[in-house]
MDAnalysis code that builds the backbone (N, CA, C; Angstrom):
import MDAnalysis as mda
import numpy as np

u = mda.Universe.empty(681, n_residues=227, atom_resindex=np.repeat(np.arange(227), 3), trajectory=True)
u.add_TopologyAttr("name", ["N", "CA", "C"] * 227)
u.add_TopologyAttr("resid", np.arange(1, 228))
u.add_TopologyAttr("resname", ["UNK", "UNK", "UNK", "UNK", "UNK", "UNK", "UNK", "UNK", "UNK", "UNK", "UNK", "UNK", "UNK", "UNK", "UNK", "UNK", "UNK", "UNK", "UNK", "UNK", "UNK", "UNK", "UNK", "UNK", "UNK", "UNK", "UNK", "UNK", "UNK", "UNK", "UNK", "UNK", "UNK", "UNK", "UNK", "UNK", "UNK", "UNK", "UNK", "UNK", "UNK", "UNK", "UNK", "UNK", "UNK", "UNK", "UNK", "UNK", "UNK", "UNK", "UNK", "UNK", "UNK", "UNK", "UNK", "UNK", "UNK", "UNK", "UNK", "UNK", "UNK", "UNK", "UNK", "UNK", "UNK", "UNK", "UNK", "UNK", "UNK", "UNK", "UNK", "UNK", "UNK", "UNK", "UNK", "UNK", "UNK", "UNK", "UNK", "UNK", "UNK", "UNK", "UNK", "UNK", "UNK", "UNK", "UNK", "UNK", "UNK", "UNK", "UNK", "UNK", "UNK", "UNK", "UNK", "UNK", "UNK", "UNK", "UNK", "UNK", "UNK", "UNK", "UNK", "UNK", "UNK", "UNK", "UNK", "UNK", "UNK", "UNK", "UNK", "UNK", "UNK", "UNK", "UNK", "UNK", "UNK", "UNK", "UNK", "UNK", "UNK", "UNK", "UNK", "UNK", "UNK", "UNK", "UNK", "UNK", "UNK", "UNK", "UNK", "UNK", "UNK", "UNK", "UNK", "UNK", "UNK", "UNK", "UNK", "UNK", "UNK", "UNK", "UNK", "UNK", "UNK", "UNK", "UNK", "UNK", "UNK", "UNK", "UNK", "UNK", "UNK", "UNK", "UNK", "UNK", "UNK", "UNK", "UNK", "UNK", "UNK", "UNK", "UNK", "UNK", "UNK", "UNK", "UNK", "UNK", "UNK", "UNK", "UNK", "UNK", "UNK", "UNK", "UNK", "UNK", "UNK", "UNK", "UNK", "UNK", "UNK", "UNK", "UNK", "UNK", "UNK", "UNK", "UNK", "UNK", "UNK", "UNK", "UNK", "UNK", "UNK", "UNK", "UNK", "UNK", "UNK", "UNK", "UNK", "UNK", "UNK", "UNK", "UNK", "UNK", "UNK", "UNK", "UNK", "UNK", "UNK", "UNK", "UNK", "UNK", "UNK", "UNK", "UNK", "UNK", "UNK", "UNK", "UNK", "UNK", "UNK", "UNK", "UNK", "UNK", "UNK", "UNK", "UNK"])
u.atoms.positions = np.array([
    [0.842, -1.187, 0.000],
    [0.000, 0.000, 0.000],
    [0.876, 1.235, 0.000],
    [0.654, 1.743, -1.069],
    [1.651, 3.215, -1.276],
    [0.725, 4.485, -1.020],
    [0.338, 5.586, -0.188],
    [-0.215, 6.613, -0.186],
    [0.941, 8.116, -0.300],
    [0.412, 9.043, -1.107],
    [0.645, 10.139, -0.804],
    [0.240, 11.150, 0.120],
    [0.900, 11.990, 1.122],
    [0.244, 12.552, 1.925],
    [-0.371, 13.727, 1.420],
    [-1.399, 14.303, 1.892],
    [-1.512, 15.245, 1.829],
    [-1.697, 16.280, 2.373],
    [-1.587, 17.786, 1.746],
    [-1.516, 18.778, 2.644],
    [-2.717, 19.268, 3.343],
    [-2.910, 18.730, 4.410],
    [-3.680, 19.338, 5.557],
    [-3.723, 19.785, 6.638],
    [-4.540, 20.558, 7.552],
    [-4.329, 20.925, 8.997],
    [-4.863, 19.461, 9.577],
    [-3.444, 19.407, 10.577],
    [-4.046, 18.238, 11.657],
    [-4.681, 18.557, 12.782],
    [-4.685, 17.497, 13.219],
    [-5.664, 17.573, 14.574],
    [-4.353, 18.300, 15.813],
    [-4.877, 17.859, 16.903],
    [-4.049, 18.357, 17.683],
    [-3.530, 17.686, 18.327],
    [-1.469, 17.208, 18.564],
    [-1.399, 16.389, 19.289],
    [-2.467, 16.172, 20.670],
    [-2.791, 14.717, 21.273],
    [-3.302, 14.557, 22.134],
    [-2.200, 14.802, 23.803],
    [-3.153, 14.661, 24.385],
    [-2.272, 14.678, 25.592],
    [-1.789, 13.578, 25.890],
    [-0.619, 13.548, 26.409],
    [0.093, 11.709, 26.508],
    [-0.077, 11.695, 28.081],
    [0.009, 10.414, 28.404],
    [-0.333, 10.005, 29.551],
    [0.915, 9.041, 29.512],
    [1.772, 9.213, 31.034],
    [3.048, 8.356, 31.027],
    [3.239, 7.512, 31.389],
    [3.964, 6.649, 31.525],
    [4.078, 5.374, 32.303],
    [4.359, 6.106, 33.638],
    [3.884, 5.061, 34.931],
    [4.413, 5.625, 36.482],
    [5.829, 5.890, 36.786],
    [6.165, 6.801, 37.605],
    [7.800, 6.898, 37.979],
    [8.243, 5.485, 38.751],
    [9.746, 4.882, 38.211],
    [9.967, 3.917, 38.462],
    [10.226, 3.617, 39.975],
    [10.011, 2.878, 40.904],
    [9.774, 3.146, 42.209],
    [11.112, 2.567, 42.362],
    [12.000, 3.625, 42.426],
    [13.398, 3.418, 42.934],
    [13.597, 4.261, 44.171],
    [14.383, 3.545, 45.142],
    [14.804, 4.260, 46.430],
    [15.429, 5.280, 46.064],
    [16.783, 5.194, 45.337],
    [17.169, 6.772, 45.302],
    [17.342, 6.156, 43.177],
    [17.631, 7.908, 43.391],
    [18.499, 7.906, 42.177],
    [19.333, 7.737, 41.784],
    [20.070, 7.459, 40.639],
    [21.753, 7.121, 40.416],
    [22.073, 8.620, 39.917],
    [22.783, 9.053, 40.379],
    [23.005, 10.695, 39.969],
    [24.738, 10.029, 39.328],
    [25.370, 9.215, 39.997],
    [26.901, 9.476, 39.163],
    [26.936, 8.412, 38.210],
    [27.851, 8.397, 37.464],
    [28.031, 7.435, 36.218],
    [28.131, 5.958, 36.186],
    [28.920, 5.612, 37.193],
    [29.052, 4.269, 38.018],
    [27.429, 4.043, 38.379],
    [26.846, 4.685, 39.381],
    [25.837, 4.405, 39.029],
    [24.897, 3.978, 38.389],
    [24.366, 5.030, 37.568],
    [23.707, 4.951, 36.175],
    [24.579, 3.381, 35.828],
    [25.565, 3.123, 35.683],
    [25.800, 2.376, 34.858],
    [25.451, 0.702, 35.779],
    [25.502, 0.736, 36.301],
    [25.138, -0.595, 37.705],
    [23.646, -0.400, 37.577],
    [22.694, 0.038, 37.855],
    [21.205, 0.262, 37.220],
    [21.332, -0.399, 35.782],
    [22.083, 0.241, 34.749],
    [22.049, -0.566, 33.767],
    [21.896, -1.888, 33.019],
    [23.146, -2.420, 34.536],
    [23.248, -3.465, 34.285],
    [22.443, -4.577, 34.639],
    [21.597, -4.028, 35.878],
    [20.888, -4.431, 36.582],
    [19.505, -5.122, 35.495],
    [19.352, -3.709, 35.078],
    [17.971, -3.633, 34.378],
    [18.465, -4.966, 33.071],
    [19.383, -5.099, 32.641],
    [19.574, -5.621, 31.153],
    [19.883, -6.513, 32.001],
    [20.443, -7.255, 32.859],
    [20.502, -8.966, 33.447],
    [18.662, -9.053, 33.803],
    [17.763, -8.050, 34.202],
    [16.830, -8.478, 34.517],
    [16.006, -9.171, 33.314],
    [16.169, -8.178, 31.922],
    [15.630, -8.215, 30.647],
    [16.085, -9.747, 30.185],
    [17.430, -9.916, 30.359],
    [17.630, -11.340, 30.113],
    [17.368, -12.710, 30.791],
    [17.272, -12.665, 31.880],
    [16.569, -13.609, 32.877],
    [14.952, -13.792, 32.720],
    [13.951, -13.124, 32.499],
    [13.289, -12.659, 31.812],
    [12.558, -13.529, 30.521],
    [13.399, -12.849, 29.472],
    [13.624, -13.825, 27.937],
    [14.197, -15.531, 28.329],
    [14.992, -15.592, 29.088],
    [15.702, -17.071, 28.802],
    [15.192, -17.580, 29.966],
    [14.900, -17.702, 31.077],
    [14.135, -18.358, 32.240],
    [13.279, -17.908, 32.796],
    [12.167, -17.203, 32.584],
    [10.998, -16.322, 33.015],
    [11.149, -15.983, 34.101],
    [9.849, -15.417, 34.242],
    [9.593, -14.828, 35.333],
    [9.640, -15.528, 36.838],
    [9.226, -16.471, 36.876],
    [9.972, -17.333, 38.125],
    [11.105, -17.029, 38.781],
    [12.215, -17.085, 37.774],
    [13.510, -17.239, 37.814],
    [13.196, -16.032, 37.803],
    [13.383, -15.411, 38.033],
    [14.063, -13.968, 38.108],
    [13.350, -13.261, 39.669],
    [14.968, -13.715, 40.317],
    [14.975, -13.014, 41.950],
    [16.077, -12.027, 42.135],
    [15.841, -11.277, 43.149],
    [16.877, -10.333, 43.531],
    [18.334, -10.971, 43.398],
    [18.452, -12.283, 44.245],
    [19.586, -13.032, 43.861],
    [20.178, -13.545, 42.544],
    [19.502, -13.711, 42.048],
    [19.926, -14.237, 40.514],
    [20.015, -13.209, 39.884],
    [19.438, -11.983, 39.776],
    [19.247, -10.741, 39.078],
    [21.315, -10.348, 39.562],
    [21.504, -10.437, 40.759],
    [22.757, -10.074, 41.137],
    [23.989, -11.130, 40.450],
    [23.468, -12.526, 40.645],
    [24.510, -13.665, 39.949],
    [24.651, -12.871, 38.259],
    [23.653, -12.561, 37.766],
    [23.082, -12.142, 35.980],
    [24.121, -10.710, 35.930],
    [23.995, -9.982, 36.743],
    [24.393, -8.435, 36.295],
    [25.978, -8.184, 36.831],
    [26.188, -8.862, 38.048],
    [27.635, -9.307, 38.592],
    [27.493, -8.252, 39.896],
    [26.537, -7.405, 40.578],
    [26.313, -6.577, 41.058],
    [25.905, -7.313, 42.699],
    [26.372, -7.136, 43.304],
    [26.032, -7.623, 44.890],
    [24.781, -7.112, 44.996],
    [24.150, -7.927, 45.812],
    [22.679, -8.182, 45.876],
    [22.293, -6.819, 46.653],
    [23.383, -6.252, 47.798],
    [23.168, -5.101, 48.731],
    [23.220, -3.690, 47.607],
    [23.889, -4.239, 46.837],
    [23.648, -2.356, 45.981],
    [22.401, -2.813, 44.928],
    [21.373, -3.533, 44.567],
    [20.318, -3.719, 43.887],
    [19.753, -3.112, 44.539],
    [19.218, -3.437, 46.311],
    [18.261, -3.197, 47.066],
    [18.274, -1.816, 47.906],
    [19.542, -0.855, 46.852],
    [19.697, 0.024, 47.267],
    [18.742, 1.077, 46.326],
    [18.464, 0.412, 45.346],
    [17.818, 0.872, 43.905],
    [16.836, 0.779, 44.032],
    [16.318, -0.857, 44.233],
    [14.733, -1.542, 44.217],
    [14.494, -2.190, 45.239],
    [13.495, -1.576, 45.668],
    [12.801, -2.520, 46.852],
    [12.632, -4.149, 47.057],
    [12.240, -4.348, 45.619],
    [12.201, -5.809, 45.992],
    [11.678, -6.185, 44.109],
    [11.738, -7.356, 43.774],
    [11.397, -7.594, 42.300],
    [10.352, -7.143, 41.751],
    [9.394, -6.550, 42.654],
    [8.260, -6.297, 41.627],
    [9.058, -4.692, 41.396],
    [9.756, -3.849, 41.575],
    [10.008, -2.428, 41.780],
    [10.759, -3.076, 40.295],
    [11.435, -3.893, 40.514],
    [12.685, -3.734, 39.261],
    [11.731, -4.369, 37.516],
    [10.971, -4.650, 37.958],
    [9.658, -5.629, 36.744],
    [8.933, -4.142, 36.393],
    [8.597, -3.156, 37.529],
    [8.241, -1.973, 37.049],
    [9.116, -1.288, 35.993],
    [10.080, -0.826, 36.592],
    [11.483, -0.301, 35.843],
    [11.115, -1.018, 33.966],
    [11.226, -1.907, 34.246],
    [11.439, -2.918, 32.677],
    [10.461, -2.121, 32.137],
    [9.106, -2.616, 32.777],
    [7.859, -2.437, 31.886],
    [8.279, -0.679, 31.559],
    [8.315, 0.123, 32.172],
    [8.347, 1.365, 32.155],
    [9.202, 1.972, 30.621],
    [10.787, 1.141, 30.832],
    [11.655, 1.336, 29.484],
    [10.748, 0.877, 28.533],
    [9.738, -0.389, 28.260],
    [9.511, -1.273, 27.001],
    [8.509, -0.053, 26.643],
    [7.575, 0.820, 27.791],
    [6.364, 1.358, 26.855],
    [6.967, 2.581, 26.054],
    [8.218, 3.016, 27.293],
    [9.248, 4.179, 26.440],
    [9.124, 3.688, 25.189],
    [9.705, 2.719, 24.991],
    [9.729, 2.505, 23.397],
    [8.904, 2.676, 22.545],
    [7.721, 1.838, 22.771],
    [6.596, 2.340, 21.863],
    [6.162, 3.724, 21.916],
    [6.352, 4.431, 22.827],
    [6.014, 6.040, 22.837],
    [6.524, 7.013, 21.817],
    [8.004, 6.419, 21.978],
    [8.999, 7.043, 21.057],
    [9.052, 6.441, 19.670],
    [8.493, 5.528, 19.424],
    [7.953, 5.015, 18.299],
    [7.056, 5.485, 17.395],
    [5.996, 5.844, 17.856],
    [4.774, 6.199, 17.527],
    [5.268, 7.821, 16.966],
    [5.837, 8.681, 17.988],
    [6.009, 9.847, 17.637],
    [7.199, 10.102, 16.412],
    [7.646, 9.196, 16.289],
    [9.064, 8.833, 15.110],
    [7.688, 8.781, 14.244],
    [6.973, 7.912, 13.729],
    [6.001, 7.962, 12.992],
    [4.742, 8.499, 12.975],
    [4.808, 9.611, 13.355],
    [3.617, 10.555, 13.083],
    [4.443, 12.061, 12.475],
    [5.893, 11.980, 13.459],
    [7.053, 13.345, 12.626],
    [7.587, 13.121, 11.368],
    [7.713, 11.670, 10.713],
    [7.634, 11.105, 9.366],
    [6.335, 11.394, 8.574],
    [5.133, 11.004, 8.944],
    [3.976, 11.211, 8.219],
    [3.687, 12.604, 8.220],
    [3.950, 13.865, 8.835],
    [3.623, 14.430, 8.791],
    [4.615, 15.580, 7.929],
    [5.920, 15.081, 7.949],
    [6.777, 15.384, 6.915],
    [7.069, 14.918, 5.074],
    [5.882, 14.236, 5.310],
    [5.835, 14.029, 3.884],
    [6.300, 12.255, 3.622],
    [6.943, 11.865, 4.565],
    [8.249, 10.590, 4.620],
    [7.559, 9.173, 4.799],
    [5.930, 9.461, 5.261],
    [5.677, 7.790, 5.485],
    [4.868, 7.809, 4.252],
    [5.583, 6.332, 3.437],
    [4.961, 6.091, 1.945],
    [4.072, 5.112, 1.852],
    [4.410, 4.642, 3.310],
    [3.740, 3.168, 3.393],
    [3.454, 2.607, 4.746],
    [2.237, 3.247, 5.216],
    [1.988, 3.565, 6.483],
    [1.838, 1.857, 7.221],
    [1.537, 1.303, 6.592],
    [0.834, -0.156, 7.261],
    [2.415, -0.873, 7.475],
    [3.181, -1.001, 6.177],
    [4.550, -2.077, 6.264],
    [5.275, -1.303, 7.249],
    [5.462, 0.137, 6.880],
    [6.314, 1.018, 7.962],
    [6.164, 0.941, 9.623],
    [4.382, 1.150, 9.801],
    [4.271, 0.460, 11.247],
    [4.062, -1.029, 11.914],
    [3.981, -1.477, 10.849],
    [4.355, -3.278, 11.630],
    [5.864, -3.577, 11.709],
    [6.407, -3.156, 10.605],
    [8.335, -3.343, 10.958],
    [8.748, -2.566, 11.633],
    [8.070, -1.324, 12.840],
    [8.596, -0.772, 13.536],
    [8.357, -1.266, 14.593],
    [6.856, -1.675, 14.794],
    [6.781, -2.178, 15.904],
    [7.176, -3.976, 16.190],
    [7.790, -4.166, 14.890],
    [8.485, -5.815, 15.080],
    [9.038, -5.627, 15.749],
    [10.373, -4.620, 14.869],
    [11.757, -4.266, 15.259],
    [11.673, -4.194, 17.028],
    [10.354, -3.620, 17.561],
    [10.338, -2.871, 19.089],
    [10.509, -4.574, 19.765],
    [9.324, -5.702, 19.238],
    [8.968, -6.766, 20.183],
    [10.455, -7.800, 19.737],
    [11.107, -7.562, 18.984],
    [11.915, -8.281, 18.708],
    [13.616, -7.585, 19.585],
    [13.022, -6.365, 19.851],
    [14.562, -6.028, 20.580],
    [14.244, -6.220, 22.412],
    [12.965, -6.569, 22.948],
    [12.396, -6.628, 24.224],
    [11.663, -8.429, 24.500],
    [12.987, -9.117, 24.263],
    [12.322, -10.461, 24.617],
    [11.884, -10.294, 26.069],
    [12.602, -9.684, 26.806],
    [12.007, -9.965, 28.186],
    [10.633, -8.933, 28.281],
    [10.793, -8.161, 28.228],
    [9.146, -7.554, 27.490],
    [7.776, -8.525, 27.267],
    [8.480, -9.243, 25.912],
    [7.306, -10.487, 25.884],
    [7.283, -11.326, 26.745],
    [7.909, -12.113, 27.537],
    [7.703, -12.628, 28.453],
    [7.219, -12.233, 29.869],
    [7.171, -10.582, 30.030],
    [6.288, -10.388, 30.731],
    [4.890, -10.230, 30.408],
    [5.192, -9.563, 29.363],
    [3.490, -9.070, 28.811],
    [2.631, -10.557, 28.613],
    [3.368, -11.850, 28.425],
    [2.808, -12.735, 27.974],
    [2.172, -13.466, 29.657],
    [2.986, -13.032, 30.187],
    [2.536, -13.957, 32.015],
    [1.748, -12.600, 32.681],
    [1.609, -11.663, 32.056],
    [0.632, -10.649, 32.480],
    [1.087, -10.452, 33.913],
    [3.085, -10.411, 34.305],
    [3.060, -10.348, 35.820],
    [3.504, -8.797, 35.568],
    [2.025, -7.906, 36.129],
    [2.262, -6.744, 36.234],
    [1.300, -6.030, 37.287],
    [2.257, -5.253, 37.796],
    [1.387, -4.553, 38.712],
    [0.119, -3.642, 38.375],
    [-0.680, -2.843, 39.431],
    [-1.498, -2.509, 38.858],
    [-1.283, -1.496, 38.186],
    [-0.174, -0.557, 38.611],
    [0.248, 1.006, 37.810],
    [0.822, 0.585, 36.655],
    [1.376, -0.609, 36.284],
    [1.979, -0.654, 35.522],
    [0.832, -1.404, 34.074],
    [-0.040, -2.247, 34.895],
    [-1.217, -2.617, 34.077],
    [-1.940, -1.177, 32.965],
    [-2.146, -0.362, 34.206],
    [-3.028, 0.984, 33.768],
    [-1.966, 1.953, 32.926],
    [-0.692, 1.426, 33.128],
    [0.230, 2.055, 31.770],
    [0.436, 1.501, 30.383],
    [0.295, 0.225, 30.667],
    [-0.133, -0.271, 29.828],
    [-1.305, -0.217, 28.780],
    [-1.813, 0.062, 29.452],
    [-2.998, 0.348, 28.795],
    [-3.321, 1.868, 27.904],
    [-2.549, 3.038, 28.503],
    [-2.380, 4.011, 28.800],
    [-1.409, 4.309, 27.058],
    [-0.699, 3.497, 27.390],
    [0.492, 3.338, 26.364],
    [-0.015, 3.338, 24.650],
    [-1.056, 1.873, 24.993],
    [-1.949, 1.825, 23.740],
    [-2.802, 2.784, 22.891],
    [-3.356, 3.471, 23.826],
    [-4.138, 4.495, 23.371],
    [-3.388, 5.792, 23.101],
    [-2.211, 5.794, 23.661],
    [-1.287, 6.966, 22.790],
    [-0.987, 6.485, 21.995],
    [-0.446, 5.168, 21.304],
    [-0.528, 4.735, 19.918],
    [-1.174, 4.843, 19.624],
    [-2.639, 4.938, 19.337],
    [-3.469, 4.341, 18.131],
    [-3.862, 6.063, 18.575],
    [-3.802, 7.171, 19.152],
    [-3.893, 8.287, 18.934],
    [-2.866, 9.152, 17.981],
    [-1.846, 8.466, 18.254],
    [-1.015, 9.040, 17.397],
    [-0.809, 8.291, 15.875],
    [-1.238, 7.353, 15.839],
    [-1.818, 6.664, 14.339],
    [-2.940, 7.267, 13.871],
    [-3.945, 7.770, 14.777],
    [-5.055, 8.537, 14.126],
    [-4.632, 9.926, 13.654],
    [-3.823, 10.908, 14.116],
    [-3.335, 11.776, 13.195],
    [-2.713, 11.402, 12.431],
    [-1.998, 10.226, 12.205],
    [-1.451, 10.065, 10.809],
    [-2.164, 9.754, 9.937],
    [-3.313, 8.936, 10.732],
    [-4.589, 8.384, 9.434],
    [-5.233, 9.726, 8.687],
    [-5.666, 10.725, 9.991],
    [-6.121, 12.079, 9.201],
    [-5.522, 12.720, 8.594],
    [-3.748, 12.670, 8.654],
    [-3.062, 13.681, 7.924],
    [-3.065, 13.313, 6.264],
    [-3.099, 11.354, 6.458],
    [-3.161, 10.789, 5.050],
    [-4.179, 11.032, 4.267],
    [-5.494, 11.038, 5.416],
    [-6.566, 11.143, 4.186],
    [-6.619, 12.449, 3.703],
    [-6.673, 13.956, 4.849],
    [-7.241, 14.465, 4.380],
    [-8.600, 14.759, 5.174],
    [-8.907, 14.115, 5.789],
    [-10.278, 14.422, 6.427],
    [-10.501, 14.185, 8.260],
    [-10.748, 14.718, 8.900],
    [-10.942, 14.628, 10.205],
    [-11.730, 13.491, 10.615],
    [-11.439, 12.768, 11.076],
    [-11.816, 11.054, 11.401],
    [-13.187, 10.721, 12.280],
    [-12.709, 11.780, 13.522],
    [-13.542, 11.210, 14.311],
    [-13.399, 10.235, 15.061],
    [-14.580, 10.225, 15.482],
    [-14.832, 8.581, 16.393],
    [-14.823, 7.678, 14.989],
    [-15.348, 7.465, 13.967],
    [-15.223, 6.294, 12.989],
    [-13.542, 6.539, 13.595],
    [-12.538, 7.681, 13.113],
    [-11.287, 7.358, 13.055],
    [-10.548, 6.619, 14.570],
    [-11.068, 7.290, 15.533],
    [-10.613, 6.878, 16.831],
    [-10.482, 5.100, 17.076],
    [-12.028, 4.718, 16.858],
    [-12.525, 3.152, 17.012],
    [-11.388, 2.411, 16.254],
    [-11.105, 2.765, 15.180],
    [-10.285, 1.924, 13.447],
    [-9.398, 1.918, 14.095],
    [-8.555, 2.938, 14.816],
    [-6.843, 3.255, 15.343],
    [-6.544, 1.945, 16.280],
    [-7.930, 2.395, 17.174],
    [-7.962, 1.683, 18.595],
    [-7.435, -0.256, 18.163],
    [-8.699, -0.584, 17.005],
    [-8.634, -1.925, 16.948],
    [-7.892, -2.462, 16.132],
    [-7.216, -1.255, 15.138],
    [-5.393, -1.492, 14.715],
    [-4.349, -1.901, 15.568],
    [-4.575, -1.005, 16.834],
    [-3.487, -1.762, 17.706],
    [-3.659, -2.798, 18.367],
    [-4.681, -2.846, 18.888],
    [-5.540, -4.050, 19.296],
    [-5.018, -5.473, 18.298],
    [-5.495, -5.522, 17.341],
    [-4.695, -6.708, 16.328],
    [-3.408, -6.547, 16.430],
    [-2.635, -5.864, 16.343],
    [-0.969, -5.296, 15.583],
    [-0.793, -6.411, 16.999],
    [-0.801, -5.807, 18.196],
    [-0.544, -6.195, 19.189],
    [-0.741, -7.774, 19.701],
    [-1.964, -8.377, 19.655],
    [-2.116, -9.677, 19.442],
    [-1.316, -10.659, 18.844],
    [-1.176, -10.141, 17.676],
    [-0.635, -10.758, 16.096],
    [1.305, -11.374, 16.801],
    [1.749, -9.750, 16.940],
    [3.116, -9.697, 17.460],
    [2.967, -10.121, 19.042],
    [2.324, -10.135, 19.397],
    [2.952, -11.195, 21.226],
    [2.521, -12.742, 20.714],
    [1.480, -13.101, 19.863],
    [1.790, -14.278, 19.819],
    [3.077, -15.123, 18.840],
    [3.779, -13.983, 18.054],
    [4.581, -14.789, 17.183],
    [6.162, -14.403, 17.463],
    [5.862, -13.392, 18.682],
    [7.017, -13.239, 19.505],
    [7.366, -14.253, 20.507],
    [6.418, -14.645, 20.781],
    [6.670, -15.437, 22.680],
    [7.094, -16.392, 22.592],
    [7.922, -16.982, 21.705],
    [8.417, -18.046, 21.720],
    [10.160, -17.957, 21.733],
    [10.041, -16.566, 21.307],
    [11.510, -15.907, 21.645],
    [12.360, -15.719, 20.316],
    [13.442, -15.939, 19.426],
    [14.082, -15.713, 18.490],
    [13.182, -15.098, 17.354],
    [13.101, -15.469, 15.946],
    [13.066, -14.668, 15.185],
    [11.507, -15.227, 14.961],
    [10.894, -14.974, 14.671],
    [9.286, -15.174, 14.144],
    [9.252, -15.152, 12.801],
    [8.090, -16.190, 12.403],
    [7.853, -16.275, 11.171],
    [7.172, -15.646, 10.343],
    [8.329, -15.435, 9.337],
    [8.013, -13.779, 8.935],
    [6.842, -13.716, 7.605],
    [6.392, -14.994, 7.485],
    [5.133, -15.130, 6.817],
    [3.797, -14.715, 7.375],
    [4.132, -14.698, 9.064],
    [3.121, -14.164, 10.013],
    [2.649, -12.539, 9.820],
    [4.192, -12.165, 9.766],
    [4.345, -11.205, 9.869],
    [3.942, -10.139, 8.299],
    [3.688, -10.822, 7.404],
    [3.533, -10.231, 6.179],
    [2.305, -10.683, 5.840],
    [1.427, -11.443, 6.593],
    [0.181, -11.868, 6.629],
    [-0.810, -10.653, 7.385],
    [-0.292, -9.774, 8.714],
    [-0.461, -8.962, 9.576],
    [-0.485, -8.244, 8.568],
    [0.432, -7.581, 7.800],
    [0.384, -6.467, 6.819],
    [-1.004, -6.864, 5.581],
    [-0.882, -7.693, 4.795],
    [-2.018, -7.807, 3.966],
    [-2.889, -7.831, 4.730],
    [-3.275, -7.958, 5.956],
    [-4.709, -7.952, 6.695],
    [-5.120, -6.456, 6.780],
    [-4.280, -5.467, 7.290],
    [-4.249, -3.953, 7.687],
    [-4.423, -3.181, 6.628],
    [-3.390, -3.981, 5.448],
    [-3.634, -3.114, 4.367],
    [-5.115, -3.313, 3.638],
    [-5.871, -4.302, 3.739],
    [-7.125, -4.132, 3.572],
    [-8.212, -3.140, 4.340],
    [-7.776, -3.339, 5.344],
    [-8.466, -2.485, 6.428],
    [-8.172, -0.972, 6.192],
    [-7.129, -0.967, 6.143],
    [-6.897, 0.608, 5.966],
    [-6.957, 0.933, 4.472],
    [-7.158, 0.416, 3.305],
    [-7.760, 0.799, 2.011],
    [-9.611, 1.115, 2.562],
    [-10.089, 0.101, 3.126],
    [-11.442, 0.529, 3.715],
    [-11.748, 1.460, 4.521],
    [-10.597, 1.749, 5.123],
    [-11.001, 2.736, 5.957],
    [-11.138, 4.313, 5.120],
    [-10.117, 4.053, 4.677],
    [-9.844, 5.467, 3.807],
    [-10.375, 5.686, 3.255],
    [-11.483, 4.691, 2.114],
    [-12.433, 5.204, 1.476],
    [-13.561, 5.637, 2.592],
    [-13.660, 5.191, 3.302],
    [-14.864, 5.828, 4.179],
    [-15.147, 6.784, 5.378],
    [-13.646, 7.078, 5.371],
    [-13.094, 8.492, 5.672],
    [-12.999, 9.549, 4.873],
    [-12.844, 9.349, 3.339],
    [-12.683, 10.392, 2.342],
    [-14.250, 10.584, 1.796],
    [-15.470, 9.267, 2.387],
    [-16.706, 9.719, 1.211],
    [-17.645, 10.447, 1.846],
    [-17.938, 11.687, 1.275],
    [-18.721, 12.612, 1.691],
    [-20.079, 12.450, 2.586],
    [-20.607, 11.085, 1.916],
    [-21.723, 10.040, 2.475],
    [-21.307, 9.549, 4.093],
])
C-alpha cells in the first residue's frame, strides 16, 4: 500500500499520559551508578527472555548483572520495583515510536503507512524479549497494568493523526474506534509470534500487513466519502 500525503491541517497532538515513575529508592546521579542500574535492568531483561519470570529473583538478578545483591536493594525494593522499571523502558519505546512515525507522516516521509508500522513495531517486540515474556505472564502490577494500557491508546492516537493527515479528512470517532482496533490486532498478532523468543515467522508477519492493508484501504475510502 503506497499513499501520498496530503496537505492538511491536523488535529491536535493529544495529551500523553506516562508510564508511572519507576519506584526506585534513590536515584543514580553518578556514572558508576547509572551504569550498575544498567546493568541491573539488562541482566533483569535477560533472565526474563531465557528463564521467566519465576527465575528472576533479587539473587539471581545479582549472579546475571555481577552486582552484589546489597547495591540492587539500594535501587529496588524488591522484584516487583525492578519488573516496574522494565515495563516502564519497554512502553518508552513504543512512545517514542509512535512519535518517530507521526514526525515522518507528517513530513511528507511515510509512503507506506501499514509495512512502515508493523516493521517498527516488530523491530520494538523483537529487541524486548524480556518484554514479551512479561506481557505474555501478564506479571504486572497494577500502575503498571493501567500504563499499559495508557500506552496503547497513545498509539493508536497518534496513528489517528497520521490516518487524518493521510486522508485528508478529520476522522472522528469512525477514526478513533479503526486506530484503537489497529493496535488491538498489531498487538495480538506480534505477542503471539514473539513469545516463543528468536526470530518469528516472517510469513506471520507479512500476513499482519495484507490484513491492515485491507483495512486501511477501507477505511480510507470511508473516511474520504462525503456520504
Amino acid at each position: 500500500m503506497t499513499e501520498t500525503p496530503k496537505t492538511t491541517e491536523t488535529t491536535e497532538a493529544p495529551e500523553t499520559t506516562e508510564a508511572p515513575e519507576p519506584r526506585l529508592r534513590r536515584q543514580p546521579r553518578q556514572a558508576r551508578s547509572r551504569a550498575r542500574v544498567e546493568a541491573i535492568l539488562e541482566a533483569a531483561d535477560r533472565i526474563l527472555s531465557q528463564e521467566g519470570y519465576e527465575a528472576l529473583t533479587m539473587r539471581r538478578i545479582a549472579e546475571e548483572s555481577g552486582a552484589p545483591v546489597g547495591s540492587i536493594y539500594q535501587f529496588y525494593a524488591d522484584k516487583g520495583a525492578v519488573v516496574d522499571a522494565l515495563g516502564r523502558r519497554y512502553l518508552e519505546g513504543f512512545a517514542r515510536a509512535i512519535d518517530g512515525l507521526v514526525e515522518r507522516a507528517l513530513a511528507g516521509e511515510l509512503t507506506d503507512l501499514v509495512g512502515t508500522m508493523v516493521d517498527v513495531y516488530a523491530g520494538l517486540f523483537r529487541s524486548q524479549p524480556g518484554g514479551m515474556a512479561l506481557w505474555a505472564g501478564r506479571h504486572l502490577s497494577p500502575e503498571l497494568a493501567r500504563a499499559d494500557e495508557a500506552s496503547n491508546a497513545l498509539v493508536a492516537a497518534g496513528l489517528q493523526r497520521i490516518v487524518e493527515h493521510l486522508t485528508g479528512a478529520p476522522g472522528g470517532e469512525r477514526a478513533r474506534r479503526a486506530t484503537r482496533m489497529v493496535v488491538w490486532a498489531a498487538n495480538a498478532v506480534l505477542h503471539e509470534v514473539f513469545k516463543g523468543g528468536g526470530e518469528p515467522d516472517r510469513g506471520t508477519v507479512d500476513e499482519l500487513k495484507r490484513m491492515l492493508d485491507v483495512y486501511w484501504e477501507d477505511l480510507s475510502e470511508r473516511l474520504t466519502d462525503p456520504a
